[in-house]
MIDOSE-1310 file (N, C-alpha, C; in nm, 2 decimals, decimal comma, always signed):
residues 257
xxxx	-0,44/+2,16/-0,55/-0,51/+2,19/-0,67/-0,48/+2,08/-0,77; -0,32/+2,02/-0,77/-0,33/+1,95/-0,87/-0,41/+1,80/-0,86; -0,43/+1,75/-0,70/-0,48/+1,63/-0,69/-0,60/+1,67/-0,71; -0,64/+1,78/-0,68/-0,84/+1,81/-0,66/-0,85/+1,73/-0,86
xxxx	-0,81/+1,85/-0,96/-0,82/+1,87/-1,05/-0,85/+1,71/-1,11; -0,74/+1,60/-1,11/-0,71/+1,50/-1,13/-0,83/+1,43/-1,10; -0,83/+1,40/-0,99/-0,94/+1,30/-0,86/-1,06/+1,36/-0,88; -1,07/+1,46/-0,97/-1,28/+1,50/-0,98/-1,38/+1,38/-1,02
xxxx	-1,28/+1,35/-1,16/-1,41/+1,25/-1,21/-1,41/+1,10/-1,15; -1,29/+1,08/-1,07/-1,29/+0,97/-1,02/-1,32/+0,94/-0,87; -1,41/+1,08/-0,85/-1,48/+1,05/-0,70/-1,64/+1,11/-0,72; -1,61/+1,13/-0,83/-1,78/+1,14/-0,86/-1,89/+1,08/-0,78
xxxx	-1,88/+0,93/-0,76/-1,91/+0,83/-0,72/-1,84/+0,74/-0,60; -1,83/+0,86/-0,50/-1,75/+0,82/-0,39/-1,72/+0,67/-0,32; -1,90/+0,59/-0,31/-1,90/+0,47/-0,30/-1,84/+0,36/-0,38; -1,77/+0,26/-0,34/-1,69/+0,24/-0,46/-1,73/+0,02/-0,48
xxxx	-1,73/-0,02/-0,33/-1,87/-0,14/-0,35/-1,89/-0,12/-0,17; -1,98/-0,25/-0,18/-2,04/-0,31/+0,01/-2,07/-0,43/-0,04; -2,10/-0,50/+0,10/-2,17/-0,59/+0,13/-2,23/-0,58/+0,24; -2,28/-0,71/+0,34/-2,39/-0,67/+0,39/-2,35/-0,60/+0,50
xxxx	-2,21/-0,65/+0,54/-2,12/-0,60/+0,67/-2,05/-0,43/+0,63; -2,01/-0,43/+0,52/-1,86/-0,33/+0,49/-1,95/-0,22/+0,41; -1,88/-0,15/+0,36/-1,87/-0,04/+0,28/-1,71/-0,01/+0,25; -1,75/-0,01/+0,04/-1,58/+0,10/+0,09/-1,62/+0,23/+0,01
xxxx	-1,55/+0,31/+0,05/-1,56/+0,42/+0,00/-1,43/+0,57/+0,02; -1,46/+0,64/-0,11/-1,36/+0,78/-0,08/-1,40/+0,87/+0,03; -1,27/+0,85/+0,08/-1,31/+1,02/+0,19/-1,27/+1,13/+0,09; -1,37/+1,19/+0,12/-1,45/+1,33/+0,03/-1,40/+1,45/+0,09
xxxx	-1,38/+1,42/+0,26/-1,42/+1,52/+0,35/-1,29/+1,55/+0,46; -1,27/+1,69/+0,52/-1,19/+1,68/+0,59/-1,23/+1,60/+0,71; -1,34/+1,52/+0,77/-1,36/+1,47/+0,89/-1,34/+1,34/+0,81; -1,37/+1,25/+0,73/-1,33/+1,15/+0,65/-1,22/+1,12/+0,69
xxxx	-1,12/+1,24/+0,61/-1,01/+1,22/+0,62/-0,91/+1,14/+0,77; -0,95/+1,25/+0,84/-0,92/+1,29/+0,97/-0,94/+1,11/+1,05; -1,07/+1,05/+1,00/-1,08/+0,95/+1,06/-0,95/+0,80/+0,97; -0,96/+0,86/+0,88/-0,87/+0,75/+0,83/-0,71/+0,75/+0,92
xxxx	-0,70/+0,92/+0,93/-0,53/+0,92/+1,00/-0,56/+0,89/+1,15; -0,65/+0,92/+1,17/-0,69/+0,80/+1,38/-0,68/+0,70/+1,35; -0,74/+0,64/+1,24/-0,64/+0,49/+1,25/-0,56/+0,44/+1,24; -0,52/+0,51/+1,11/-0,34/+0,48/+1,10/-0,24/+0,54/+1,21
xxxx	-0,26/+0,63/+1,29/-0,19/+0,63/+1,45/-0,24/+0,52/+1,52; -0,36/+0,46/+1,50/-0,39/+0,40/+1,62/-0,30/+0,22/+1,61; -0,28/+0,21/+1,48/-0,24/+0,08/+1,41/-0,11/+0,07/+1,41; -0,02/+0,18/+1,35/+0,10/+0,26/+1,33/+0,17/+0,30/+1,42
xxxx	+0,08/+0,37/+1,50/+0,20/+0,44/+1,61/+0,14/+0,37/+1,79; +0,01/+0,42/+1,83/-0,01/+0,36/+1,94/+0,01/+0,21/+1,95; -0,04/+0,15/+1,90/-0,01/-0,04/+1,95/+0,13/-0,10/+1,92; +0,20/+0,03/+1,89/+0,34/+0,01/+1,90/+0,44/+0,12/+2,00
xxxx	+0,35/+0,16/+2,10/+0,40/+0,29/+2,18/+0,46/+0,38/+2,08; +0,46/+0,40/+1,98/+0,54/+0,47/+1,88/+0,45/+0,63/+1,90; +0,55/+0,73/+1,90/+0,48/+0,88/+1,88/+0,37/+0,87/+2,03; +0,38/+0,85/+2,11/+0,26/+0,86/+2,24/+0,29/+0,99/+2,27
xxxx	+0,34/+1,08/+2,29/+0,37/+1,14/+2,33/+0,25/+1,32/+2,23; +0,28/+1,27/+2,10/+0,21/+1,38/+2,03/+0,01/+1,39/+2,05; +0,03/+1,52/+2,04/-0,06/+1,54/+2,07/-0,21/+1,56/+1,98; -0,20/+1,47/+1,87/-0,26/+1,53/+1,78/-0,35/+1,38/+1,72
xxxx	-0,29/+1,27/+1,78/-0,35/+1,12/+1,78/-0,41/+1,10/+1,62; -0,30/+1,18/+1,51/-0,30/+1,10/+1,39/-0,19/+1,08/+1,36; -0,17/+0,97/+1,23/-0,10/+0,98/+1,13/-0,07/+1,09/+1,03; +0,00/+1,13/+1,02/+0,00/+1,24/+0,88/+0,12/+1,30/+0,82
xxxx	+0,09/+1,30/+0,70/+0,21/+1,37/+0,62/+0,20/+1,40/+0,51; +0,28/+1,46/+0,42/+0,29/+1,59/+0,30/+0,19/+1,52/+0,22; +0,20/+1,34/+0,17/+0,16/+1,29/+0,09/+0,01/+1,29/+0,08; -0,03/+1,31/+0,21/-0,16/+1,33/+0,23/-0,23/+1,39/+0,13
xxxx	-0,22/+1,52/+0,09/-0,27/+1,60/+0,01/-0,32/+1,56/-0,10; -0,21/+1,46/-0,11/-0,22/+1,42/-0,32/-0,26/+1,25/-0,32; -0,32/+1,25/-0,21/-0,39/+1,11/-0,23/-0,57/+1,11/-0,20; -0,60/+1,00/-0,30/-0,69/+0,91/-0,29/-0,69/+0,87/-0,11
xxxx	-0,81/+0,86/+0,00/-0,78/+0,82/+0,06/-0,92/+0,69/+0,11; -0,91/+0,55/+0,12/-1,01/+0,47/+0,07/-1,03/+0,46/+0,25; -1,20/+0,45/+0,25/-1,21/+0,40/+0,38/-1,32/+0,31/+0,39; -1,30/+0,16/+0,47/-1,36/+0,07/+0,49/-1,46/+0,08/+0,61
xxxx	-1,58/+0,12/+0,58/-1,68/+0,11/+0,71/-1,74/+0,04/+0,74; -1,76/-0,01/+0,87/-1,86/-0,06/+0,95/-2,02/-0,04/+0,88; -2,13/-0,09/+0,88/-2,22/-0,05/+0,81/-2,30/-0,02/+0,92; -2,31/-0,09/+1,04/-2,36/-0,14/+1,16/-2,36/-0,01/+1,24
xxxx	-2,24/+0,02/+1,29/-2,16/+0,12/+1,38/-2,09/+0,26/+1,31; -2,11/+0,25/+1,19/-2,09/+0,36/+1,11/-1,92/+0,37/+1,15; -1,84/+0,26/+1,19/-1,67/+0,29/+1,24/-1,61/+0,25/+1,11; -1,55/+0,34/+1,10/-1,37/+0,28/+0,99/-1,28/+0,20/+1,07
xxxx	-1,30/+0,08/+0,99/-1,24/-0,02/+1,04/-1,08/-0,04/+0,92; -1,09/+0,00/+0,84/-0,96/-0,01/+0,75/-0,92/+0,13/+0,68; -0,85/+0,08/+0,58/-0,82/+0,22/+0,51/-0,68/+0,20/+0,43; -0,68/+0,29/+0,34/-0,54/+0,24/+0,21/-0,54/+0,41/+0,16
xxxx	-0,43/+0,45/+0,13/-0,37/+0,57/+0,07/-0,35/+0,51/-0,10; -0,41/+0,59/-0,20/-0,41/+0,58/-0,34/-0,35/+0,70/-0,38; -0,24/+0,70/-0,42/-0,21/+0,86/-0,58/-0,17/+0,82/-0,71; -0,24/+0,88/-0,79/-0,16/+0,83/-0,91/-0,05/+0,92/-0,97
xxxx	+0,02/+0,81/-1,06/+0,17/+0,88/-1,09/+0,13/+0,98/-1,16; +0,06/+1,04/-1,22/+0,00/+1,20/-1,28/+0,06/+1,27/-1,19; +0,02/+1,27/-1,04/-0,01/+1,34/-0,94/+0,12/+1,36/-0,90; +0,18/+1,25/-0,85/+0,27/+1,23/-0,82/+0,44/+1,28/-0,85
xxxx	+0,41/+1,29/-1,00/+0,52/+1,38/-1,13/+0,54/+1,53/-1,11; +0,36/+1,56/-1,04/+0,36/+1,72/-1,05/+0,39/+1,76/-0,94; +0,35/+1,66/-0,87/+0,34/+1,73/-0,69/+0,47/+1,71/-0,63; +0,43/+1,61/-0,48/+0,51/+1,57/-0,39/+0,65/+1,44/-0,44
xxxx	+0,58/+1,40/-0,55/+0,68/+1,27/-0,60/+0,63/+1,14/-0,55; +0,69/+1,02/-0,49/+0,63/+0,96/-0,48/+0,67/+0,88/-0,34; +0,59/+0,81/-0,26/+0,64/+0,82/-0,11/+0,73/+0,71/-0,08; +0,71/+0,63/-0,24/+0,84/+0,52/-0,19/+0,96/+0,55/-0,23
xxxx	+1,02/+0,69/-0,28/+1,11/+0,75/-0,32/+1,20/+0,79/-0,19; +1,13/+0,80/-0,08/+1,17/+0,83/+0,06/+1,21/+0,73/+0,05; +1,23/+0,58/+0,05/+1,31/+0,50/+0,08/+1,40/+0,44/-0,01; +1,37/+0,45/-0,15/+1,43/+0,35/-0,24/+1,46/+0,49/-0,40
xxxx	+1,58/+0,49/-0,44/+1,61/+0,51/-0,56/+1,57/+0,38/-0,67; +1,46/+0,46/-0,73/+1,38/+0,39/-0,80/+1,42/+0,40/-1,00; +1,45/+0,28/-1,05/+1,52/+0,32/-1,18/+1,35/+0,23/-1,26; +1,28/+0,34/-1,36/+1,20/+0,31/-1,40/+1,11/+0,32/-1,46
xxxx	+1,08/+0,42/-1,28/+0,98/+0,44/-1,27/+0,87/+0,54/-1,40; +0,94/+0,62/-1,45/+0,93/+0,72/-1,51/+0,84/+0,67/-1,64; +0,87/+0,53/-1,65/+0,80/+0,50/-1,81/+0,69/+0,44/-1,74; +0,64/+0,43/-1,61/+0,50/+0,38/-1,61/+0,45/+0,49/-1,57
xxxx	+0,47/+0,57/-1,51/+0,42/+0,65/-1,41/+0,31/+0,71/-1,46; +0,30/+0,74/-1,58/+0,15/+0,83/-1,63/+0,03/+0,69/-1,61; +0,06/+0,56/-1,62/-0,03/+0,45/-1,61/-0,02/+0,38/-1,45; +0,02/+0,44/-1,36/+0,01/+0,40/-1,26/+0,00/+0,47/-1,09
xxxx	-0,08/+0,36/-1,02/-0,12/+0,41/-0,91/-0,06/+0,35/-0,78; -0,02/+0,47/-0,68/+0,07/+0,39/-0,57/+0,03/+0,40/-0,47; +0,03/+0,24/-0,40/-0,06/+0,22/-0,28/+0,03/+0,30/-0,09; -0,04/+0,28/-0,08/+0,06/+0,26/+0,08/-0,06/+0,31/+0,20
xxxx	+0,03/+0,29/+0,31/-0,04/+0,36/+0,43/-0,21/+0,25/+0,43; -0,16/+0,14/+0,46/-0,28/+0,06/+0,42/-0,28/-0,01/+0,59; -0,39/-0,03/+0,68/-0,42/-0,02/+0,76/-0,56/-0,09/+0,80; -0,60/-0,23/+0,87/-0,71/-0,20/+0,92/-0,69/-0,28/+1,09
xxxx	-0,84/-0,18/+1,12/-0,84/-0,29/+1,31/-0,77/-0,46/+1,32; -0,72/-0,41/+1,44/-0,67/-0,57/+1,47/-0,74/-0,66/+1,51; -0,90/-0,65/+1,53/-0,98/-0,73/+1,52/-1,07/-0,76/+1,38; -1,03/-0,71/+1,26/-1,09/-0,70/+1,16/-1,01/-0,78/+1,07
xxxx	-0,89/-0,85/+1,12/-0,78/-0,86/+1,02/-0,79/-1,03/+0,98; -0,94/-1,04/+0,94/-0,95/-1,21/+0,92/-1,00/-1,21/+0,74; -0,98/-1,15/+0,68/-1,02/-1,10/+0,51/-1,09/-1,03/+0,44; -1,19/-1,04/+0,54/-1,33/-0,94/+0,51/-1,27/-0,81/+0,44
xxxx	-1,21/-0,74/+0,59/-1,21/-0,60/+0,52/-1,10/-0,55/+0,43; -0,99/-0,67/+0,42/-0,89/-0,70/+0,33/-0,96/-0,70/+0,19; -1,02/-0,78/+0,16/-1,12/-0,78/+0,07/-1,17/-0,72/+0,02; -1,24/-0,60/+0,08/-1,31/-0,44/+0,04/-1,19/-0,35/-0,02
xxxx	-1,09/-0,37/+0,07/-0,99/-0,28/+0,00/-0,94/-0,33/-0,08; -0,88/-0,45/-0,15/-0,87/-0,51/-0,27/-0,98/-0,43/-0,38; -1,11/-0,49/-0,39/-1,23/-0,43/-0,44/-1,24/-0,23/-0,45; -1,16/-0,21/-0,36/-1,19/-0,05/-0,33/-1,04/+0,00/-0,47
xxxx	-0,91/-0,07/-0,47/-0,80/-0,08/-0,52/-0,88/-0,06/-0,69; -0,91/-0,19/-0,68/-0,93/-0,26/-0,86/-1,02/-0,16/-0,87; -1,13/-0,10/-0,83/-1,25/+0,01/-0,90/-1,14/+0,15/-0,93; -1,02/+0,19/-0,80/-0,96/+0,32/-0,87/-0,91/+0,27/-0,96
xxxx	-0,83/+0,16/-1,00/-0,80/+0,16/-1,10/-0,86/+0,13/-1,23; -0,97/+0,08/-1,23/-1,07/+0,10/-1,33/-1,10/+0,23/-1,37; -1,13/+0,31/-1,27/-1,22/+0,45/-1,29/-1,03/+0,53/-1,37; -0,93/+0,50/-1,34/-0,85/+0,60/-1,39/-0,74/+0,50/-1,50
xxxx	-0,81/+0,42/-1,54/-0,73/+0,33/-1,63/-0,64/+0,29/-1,62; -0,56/+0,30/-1,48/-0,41/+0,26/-1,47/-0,41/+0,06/-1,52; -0,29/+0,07/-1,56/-0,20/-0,04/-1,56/-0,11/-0,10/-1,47; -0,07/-0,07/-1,41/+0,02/-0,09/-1,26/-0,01/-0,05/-1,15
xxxx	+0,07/-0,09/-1,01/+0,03/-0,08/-0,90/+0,19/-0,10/-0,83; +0,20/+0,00/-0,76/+0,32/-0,02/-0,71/+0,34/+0,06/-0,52; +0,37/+0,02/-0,49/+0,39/+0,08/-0,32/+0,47/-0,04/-0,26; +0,48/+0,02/-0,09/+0,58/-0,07/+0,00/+0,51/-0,16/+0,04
xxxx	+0,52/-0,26/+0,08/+0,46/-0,36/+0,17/+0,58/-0,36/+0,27; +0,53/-0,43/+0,39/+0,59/-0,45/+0,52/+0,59/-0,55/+0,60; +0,67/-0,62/+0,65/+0,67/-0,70/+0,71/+0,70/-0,65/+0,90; +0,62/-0,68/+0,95/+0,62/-0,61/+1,11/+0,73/-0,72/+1,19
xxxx	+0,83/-0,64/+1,14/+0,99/-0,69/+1,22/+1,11/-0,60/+1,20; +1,18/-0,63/+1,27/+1,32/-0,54/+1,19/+1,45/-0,63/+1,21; +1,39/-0,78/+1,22/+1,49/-0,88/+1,21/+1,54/-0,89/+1,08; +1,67/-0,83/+1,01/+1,72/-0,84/+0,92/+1,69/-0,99/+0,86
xxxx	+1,76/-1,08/+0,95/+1,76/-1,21/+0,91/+1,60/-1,26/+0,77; +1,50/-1,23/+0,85/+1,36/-1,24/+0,83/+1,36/-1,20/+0,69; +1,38/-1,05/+0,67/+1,38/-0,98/+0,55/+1,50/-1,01/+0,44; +1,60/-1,10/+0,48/+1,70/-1,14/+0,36/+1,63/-1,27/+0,33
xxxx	+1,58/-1,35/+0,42/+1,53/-1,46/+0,41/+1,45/-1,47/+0,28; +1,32/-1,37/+0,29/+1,22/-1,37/+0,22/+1,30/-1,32/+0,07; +1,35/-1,24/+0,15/+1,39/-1,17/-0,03/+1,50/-1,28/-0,09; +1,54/-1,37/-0,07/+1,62/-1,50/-0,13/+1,52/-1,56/-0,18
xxxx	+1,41/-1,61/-0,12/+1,34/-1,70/-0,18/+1,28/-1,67/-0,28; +1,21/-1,52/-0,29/+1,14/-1,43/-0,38/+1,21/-1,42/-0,51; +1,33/-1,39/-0,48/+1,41/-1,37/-0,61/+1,43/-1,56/-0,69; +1,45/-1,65/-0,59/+1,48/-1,81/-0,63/+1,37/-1,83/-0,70
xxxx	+1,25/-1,76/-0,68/+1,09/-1,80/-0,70/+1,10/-1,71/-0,84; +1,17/-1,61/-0,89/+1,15/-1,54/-1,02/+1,06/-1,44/-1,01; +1,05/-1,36/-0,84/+0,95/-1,24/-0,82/+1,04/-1,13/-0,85; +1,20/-1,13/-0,92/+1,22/-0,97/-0,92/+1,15/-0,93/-1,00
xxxx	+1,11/-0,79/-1,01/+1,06/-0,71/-1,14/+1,20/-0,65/-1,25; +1,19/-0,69/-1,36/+1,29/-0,63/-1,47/+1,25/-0,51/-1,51; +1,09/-0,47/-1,54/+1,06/-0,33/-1,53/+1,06/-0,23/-1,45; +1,09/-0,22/-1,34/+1,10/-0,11/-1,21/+1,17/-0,19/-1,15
xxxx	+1,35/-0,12/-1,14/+1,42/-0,14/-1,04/+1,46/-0,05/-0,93; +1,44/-0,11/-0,78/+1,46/-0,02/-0,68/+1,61/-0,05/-0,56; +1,66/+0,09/-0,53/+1,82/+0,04/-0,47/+1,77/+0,09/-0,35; +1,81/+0,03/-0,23/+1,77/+0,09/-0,11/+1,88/+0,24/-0,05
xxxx	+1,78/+0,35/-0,01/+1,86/+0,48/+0,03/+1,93/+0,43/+0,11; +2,10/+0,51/+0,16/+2,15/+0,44/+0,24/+2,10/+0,45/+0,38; +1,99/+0,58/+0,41/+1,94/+0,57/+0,57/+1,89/+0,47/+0,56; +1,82/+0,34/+0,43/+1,72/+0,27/+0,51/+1,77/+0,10/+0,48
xxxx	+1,92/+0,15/+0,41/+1,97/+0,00/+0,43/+1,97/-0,12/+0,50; +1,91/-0,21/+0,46/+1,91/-0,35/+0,59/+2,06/-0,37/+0,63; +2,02/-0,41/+0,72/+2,17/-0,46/+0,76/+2,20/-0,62/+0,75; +2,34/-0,66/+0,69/+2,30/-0,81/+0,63/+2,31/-0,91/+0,72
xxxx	+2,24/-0,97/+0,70/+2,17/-1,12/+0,75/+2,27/-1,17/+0,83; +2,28/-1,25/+0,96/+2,38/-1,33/+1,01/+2,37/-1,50/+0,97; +2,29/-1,51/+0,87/+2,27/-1,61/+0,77/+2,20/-1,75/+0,90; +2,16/-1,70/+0,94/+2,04/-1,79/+1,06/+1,91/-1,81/+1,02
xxxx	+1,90/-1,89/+0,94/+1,74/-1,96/+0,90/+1,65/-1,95/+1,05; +1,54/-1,85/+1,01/+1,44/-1,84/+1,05/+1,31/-1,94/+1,10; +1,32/-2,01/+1,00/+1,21/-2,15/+0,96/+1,10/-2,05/+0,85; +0,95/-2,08/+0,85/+0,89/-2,04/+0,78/+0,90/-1,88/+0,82
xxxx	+0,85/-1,82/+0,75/+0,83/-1,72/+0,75/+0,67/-1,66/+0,77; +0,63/-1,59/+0,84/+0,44/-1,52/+0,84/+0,45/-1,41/+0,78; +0,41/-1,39/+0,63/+0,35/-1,33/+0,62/+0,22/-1,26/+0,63; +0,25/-1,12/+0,64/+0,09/-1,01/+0,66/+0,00/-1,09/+0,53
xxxx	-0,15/-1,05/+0,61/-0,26/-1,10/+0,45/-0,18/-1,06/+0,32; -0,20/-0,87/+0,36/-0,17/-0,81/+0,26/-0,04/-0,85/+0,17; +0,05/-0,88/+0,22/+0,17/-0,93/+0,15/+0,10/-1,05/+0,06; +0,07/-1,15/+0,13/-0,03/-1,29/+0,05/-0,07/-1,23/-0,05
xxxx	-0,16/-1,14/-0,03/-0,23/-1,06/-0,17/-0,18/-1,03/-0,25; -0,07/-0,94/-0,23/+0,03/-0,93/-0,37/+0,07/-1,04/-0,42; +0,14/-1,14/-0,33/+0,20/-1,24/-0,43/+0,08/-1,34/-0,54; +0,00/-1,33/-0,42/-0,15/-1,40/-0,56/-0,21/-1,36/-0,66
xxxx	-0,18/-1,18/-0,64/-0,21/-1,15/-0,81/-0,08/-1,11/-0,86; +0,05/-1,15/-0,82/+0,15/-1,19/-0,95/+0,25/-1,10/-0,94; +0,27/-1,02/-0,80/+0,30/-0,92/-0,80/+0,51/-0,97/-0,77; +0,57/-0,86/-0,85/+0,70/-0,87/-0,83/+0,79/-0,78/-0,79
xxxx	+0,89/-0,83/-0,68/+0,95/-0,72/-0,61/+1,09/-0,65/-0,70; +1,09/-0,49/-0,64/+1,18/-0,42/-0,72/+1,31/-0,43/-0,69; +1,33/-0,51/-0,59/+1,48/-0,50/-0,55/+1,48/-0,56/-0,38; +1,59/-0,54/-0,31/+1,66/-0,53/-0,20/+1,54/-0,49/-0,10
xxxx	+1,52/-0,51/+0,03/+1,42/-0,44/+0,11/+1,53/-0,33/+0,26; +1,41/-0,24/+0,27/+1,49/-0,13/+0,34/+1,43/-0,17/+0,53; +1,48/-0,15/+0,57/+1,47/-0,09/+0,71/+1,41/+0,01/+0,72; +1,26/+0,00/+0,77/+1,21/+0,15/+0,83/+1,24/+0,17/+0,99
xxxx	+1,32/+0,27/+1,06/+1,34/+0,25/+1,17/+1,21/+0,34/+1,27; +1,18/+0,39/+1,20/+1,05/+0,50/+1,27/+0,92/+0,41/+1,28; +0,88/+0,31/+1,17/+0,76/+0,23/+1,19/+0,81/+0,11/+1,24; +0,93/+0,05/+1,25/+0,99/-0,07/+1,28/+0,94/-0,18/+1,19
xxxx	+0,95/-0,16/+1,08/+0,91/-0,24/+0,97/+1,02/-0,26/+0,86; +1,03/-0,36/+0,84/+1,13/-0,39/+0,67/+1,02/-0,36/+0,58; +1,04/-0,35/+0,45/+0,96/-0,26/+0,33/+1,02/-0,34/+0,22; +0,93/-0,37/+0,13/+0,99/-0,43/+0,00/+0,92/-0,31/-0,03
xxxx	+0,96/-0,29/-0,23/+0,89/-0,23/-0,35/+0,80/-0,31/-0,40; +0,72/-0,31/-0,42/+0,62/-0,45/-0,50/+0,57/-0,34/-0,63; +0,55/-0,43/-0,75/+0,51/-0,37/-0,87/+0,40/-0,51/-0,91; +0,33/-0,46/-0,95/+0,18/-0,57/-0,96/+0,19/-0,48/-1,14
xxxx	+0,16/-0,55/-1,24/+0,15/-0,56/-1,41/+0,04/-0,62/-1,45; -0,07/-0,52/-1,46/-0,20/-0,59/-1,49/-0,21/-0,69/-1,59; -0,11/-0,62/-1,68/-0,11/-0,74/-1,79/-0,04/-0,83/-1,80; -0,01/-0,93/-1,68/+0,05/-1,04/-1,68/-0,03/-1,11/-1,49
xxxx	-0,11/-1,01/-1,50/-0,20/-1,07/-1,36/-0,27/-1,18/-1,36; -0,24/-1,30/-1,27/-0,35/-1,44/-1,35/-0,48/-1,41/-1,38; -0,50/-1,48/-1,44/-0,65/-1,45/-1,54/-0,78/-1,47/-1,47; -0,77/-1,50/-1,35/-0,90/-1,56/-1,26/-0,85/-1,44/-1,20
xxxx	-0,82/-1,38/-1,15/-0,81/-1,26/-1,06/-0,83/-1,12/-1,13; -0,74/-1,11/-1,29/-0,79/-1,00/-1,44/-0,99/-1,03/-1,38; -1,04/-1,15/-1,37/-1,13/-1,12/-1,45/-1,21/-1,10/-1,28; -1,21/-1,16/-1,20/-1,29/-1,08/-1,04/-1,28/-0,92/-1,02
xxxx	-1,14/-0,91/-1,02/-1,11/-0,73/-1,02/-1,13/-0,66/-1,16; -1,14/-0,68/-1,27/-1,23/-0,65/-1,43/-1,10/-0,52/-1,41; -0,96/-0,55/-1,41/-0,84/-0,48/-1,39/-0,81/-0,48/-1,55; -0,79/-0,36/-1,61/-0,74/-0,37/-1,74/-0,81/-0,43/-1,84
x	-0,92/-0,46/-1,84/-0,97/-0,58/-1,94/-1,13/-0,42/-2,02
């Protein structure tokens, strides 16, 4: 009830843009829904043998309830080819809390949270992952937060490894680069502590699109990154501050302005 209440006027208008290929849009619907968590098993847990065993061939959990959930379609084939989990901190205060709290004791948070929305569970085909539909969901992002006036943007990003090394690596540079955030600081829980580096340069590092995305609209990490042992991913905090977003990207996403 409390997310229905919240999310009325900002699904009024469930379509949110397209082009000639995509569509993005809110799932409205329990079968919507349903199709966004077959992909996120299908991305998440099957192409990583992870959970084969269950019987239910989705993703899902509590947070579900109190989210936005955005889905990228095929226009052609009518298939969801992507998909991103949205809640805003309204929601978030009343309900479930917030899902990066499962990993990180978050010091902060609390003075944005009425102006901000948290991403995660973001997902598309591995044959789709050349920008396109990266793109829609950007576009799908900047409209909820237009439609609910947030100012911030905060969730995990991932890096698909659990090479400690990899993940101290990045987070040295990030911090040398001036990406911590001073406004939201996050301490890693101790289940999801990295374990420290055996100080072995990697060489470059690959980052996911999605990670690229954040750092290009300005986005700054909250701290230390955790170990997920269940998705086999390292996790930073990322906090994105509309109002210090570069000003060619303020004005494409019409974020805050």
């Amino acid at each position: 009830m409390i997310a229905t209440n919240f999310y009325k006027k900002i699904c009024t208008h469930p379509n949110l843009s397209e082009n000639d290929k995509f569509r993005i849009k809110i799932a409205v619907s329990e079968k919507e829904l349903a199709q966004a968590q077959a992909l996120r098993y299908e991305v998440f847990k099957a192409a990583r043998g992870i959970g084969l065993k269950e019987n239910s061939f989705i993703d899902t959990d509590i947070f579900d309830d109190y989210c936005l959930h955005l889905l990228v379609e095929e226009k052609i084939t009518g298939r969801i080819v992507g998909t991103y989990r949205l809640q805003s901190g309204e929601v978030a205060r009343r309900g479930a809390g917030f899902y990066s709290e499962q990993e990180f004791s978050i010091e902060g948070l609390d003075h944005v949270a009425s102006k901000v929305i948290e991403a995660g569970r973001s997902c598309v085909s591995e044959e789709y992952r050349n920008g396109s539909v990266i793109g829609m969901l950007w576009a799908g992002i900047a409209e909820i937060m237009n439609r609910s006036k947030a100012k911030y943007l905060i969730g995990c990003v991932s890096l698909d490894t659990t090479d400690s090394n990899i993940g101290w690596e990045l987070y040295r540079h990030l911090a040398d680069e001036g990406k911590l955030s001073e406004k939201v600081k996050a301490v890693p829980l101790p289940k999801y502590v990295l374990p420290a580096s055996s100080g072995l340069s990697r060489g470059d590092i690959q980052l996911p699109p999605l990670f690229k995305g954040y750092l290009r609209l300005g986005c700054k990490i909250c701290g230390e990154p955790v170990l997920d042992r269940d998705f086999e991913t390292i996790d930073f905090l990322i906090l994105i501050d509309t109002a210090i977003m570069p000003e060619r990207f303020r004005r494409h996403f019409k974020i805050g302005l």
